[in-house]
C-alpha positions in Angstrom: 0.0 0.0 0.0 1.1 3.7 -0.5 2.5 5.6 2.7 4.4 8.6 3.3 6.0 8.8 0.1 6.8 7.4 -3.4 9.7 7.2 -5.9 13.1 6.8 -4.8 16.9 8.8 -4.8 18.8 5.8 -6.1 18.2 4.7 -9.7 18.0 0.6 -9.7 18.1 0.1 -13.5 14.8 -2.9 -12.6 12.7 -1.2 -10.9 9.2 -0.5 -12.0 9.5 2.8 -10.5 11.7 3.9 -13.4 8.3 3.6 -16.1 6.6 5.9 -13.4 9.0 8.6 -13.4 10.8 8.5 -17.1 14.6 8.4 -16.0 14.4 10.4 -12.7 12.8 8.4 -10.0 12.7 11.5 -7.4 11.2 11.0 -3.9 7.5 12.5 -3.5 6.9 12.9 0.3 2.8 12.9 1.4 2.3 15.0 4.0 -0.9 13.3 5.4 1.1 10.7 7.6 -1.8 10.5 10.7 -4.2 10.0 8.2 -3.0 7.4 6.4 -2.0 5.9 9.8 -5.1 6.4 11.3 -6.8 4.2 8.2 -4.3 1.1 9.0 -4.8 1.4 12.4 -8.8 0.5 11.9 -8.2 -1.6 9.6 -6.2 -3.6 11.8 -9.2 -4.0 14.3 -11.4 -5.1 11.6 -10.3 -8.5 10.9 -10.6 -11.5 12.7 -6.9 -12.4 12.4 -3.8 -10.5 13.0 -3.1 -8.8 8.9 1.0 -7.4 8.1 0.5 -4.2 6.3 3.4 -3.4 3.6 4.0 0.0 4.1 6.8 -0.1 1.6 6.0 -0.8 -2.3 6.0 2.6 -3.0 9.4 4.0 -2.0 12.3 3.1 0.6 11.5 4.5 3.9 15.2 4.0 5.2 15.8 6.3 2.9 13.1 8.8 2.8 13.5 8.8 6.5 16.6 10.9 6.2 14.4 13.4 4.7 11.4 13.6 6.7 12.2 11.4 9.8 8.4 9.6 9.7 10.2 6.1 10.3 10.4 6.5 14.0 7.1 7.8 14.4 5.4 5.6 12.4 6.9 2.0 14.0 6.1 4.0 17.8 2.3 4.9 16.8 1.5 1.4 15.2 3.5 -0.4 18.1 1.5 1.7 20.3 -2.2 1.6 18.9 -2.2 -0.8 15.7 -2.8 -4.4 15.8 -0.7 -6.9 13.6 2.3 -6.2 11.8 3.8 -3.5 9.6 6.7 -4.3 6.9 8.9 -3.1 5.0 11.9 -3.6 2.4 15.0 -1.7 2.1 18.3 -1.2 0.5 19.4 1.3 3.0 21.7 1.0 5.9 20.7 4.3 7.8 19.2 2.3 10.2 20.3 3.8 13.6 17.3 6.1 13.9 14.7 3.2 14.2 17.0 1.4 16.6 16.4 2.6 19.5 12.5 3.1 19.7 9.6 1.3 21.3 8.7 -0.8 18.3 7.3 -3.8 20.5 8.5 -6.2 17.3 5.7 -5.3 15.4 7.6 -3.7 12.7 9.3 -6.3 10.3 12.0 -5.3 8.1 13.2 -7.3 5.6 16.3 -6.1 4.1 17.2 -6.7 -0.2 20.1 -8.3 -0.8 22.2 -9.4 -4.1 25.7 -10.3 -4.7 27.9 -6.7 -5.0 28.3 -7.5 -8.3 24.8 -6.9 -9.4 24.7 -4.0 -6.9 27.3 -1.9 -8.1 26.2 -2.6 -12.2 22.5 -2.2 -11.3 21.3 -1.1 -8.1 23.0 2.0 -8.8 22.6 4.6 -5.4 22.1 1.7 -3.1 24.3 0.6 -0.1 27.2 -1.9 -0.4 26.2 -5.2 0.7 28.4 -5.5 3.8 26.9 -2.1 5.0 23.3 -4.2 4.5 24.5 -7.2 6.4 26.0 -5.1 9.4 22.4 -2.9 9.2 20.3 -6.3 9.7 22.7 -7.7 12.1 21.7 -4.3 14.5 17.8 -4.5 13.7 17.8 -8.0 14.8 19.9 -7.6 17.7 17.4 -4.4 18.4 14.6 -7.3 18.7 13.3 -6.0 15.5 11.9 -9.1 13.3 14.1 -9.7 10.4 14.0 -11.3 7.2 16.4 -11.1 3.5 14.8 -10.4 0.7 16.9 -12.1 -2.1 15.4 -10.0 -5.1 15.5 -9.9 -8.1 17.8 -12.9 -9.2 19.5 -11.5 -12.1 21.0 -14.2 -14.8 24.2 -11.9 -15.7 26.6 -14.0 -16.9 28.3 -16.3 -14.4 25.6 -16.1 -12.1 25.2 -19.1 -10.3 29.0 -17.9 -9.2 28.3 -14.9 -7.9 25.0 -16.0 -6.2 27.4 -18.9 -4.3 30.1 -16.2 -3.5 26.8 -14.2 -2.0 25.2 -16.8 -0.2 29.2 -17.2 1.4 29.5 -13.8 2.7 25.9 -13.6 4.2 26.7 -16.9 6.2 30.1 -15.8 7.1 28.9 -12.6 8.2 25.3 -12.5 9.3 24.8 -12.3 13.3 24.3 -16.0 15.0 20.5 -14.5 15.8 19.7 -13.3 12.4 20.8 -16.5 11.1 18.1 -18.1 13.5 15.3 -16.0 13.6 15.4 -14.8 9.8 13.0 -15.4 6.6 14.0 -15.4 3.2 12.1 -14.2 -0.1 13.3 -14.8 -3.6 12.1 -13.3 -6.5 13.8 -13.3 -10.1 13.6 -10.5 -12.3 10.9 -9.0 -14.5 11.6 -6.5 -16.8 10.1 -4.3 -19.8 10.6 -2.7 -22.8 9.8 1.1 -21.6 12.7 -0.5 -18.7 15.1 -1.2 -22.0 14.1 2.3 -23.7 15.3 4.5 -20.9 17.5 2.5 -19.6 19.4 3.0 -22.8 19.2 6.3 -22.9 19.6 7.5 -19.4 22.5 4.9 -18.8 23.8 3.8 -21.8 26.8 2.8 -20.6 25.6 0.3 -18.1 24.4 -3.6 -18.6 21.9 -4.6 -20.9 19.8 -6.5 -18.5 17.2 -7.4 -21.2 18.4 -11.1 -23.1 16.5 -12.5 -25.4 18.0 -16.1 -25.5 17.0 -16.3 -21.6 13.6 -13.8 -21.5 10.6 -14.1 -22.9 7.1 -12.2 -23.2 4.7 -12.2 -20.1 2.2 -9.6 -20.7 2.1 -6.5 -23.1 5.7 -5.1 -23.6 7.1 -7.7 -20.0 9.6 -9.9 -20.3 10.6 -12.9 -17.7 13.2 -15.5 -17.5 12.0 -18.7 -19.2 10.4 -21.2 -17.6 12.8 -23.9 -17.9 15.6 -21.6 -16.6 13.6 -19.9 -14.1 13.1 -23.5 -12.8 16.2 -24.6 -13.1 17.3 -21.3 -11.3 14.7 -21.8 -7.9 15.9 -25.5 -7.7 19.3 -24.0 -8.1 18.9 -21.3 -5.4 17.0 -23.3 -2.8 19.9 -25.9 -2.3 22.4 -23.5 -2.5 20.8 -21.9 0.1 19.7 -24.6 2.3 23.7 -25.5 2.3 24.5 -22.2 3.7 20.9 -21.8 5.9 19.6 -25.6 6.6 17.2 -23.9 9.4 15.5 -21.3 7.5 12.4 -20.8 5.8 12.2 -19.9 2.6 8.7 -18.2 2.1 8.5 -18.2 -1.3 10.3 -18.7 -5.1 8.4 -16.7 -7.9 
């Protein structure tokens, strides 16, 4: 759902952000934050089981939190008076703000994660990934409930070696507790041809993300990995990861 803002500062060369905003995915900050809050709050009262609300499609609230500091006071007012759970994602590591507040662990942030590789030829703006790990390692030691959010899985060429290398360093240098409380998400890449138009143009230096012998069509102007390979990818990932993380859950593959 939308909250407090939308668009982003960085400029991740996937997201679906960039067909919204035409090469310059700026930040739009709502003003209207006890509103909005006020909404999920009564919401969260109206059903019969506990619901998550994802406060975070729209933009990265790390981030925008540097710019409007609503982070803290959102997690305190829904720890305080909403039922349930409020999530969010993030590539971020400003995290020391939200540390040290009354969240009551009703406030689950699940941090995106990719091998460095793919973040400093894509997720252009974003923080390194050791800065990620060290950031989860402090909101799960802060009681906060954790999870990784593998996403997207990009097939750039020797990827199933830079995924392994990955999967290393987070074992290697994720906390003892995240390891053990922690969830993980994976989700492989979609992409578009408005992506590959101004893409082109506003980075043309940068990777071509877009391959025809691996994508194919899903929708009007969509592409995805192939079935086959897509499959062969999950099957891929979920030993790989269960190697590294035998204890974990993943939640989901799509």
């Amino acid at each position: 759902m939308p909250y407090t803002s939308s668009g982003c500062a960085a400029s991740c060369l996937y997201c679906y952000l960039v067909c919204h905003y035409n090469k310059c995915s700026y930040l739009r900050v709502f003003v209207n934050r006890e509103e909005m809050m006020e909404k999920i709050i009564k919401t969260s009262y109206k059903s019969e089981k506990e619901l998550t609300f994802e406060i975070g499609s729209n933009s990265d609230l790390i981030l925008e939190n540097t710019v409007t500091e609503n982070l803290p006071w959102t997690i305190e007012t829904f720890a305080k008076e909403g039922r349930g759970f409020l999530t969010l994602p993030t590539k971020f590591d400003m995290i020391e703000p939200i540390l040290n507040i009354d969240h009551k662990s009703k406030t689950i942030i699940r941090m995106s994660v990719n091998p460095e590789e793919i973040i400093k030829k894509v997720e252009f703006g974003t923080s390194p990934i050791l800065n990620r790990i060290d950031a989860i390692n402090k909101l799960c030691d802060a009681n906060y409930p954790v999870g990784l959010l593998i996403a997207p899985i990009i097939m750039i060429e020797n990827w199933k070696e830079h995924y392994k290398k990955f999967l290393q360093t987070l074992c290697e240098n994720l906390s003892s507790k995240v390891k053990k409380e922690m969830f993980i998400e994976v989700i492989f890449m979609t992409y578009s041809f408005v992506h590959k138009a101004i893409n082109n143009e506003a980075f043309p230096r940068a990777i071509e993300l877009y391959d025809k012998d691996l994508m194919t069509g899903r929708g009007r102007g969509k592409y995805s990995y192939k079935s086959s390979l897509k499959n062969e990818g999950a099957e891929f990932l979920r030993t790989e990861i269960n190697r590294y993380f035998p204890n974990t859950k993943i939640e989901y593959t799509v």
